[in-house]
C-alpha angles and dihedrals in degrees: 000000000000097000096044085055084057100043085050096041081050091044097044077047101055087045094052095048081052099051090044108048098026104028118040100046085063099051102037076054089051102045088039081060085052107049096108103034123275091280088071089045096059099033083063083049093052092050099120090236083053095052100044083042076066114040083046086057094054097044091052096045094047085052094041095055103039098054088044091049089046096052099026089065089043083052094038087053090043103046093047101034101044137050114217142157102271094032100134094039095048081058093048087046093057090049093061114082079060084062114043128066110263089227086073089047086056091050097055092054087050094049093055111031099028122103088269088048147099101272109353098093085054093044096049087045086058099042099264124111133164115176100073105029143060099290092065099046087059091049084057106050083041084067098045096049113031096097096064102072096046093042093048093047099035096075085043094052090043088052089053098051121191099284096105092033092052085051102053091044088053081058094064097261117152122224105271092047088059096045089048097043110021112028098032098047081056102052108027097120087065097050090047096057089044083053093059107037084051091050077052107046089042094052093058107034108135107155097067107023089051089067104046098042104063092219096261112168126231085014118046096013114115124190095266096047085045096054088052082049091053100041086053096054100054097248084128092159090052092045094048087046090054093043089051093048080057100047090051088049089056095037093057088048091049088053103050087045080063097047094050091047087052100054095046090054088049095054095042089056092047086045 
């Protein structure tokens, strides 16, 4: 009896914490956005600075995305297939955008490529500037987000091992045929869920995009720096309406990362 008392008060515990930490935050965004009814909602989405707020965000995330899952699968292959000096720091290197604050990733972008820095004085003189405008906002999110595809590949690939690699090689396949038809179709499931958490991550990064974009609405705002704007200004129905119109996107994101986990477990089992 005792024991049972304790299963259901951890369990009663756990579900509080939850509701708590994960669920209330969305829905008290969700019912702030619709304070006012969801006229008011959509009228704060189809501001012009909202909407390019928007379309900003999903040019960043689809670029973002497609260069780290580029060269997350190119780092995931090398770090697992080939033995080299600087190995193990190259892996510790990857691992550190998880573990600095992306403010200081921010920094460092600023540092090099701002007016007072390396190249940025000879890069505005020849039209093309970075701090303060789109390129810099995707350096940014490149840095945030460039460990999630190689951390999520790396135990796959290591699971799979190179037999099959070694044998299709001793047929006569390059590189880039084994990698396409042989190391890919394996671990698909891994890059897939890279893939998302780095759509994710990219879609709500606010630290180190906040201090290379200058916060210049309707040009370097993304969703996440429009909805501070709007929140200081006291445009709260319009913010909560922006913040919700994120959380749906992550959430969607969240979901199909699910999906796709639980597939792969399913056909692993069946296999």
């Amino acid at each position: 009896m005792s024991g049972r008392v304790g299963r259901w008060g951890f369990a009663a515990l756990v579900w509080g914490m939850v509701g708590m930490m994960v669920v209330l935050p969305p829905v008290m965004v969700f019912a702030g956005a619709l304070a006012h009814g969801l006229r008011a909602a959509w009228d704060g989405l189809c501001d012009p600075d909202a909407l390019s707020a928007i379309r900003l965000t999903l040019l960043i995330t689809a670029l973002a995305v497609a260069i780290n899952s580029f060269f997350g699968v190119m780092a995931a292959w090398t770090l697992t297939r080939f033995s080299f000096p600087g190995r193990g720091l190259a892996i510790v290197l990857v691992e550190l955008p998880l573990s600095v604050s992306p403010v200081v990733g921010g920094l460092v972008w600023l540092l090099v490529f701002g007016t007072q820095g390396w190249w940025g004085a000879a890069l505005e003189r020849w039209g093309y500037p970075v701090m303060f405008a789109p390129p810099g906002i995707l350096l940014a999110t490149l840095f945030v987000t460039f460990p999630y595809v190689t951390r999520t590949m790396m135990p796959m690939l290591r699971h799979m091992g190179r037999a099959q690699e070694e044998a299709a090689v001793m047929l006569g396949a390059g590189m880039w045929r084994v990698l396409w038809h042989v190391t890919l179709p394996g671990a698909r499931a891994a890059l897939l869920s890279g893939v998302l958490m780095t759509t994710a991550r990219a879609m709500g990064e606010f630290g180190a995009v906040s201090v290379v974009s200058g916060h210049i609405p309707g040009l370097t705002e993304t969703m996440p720096l429009h909805i501070e704007t709007l929140y200081n200004g006291y445009q709260t129905v319009a913010a909560f309406a922006m913040a919700a119109l994120l959380a749906l996107m992550a959430m969607g994101v969240v979901a199909v990362r699910g999906l796709v986990e639980r597939t792969a477990l399913r056909m692993g089992k069946i296999a």
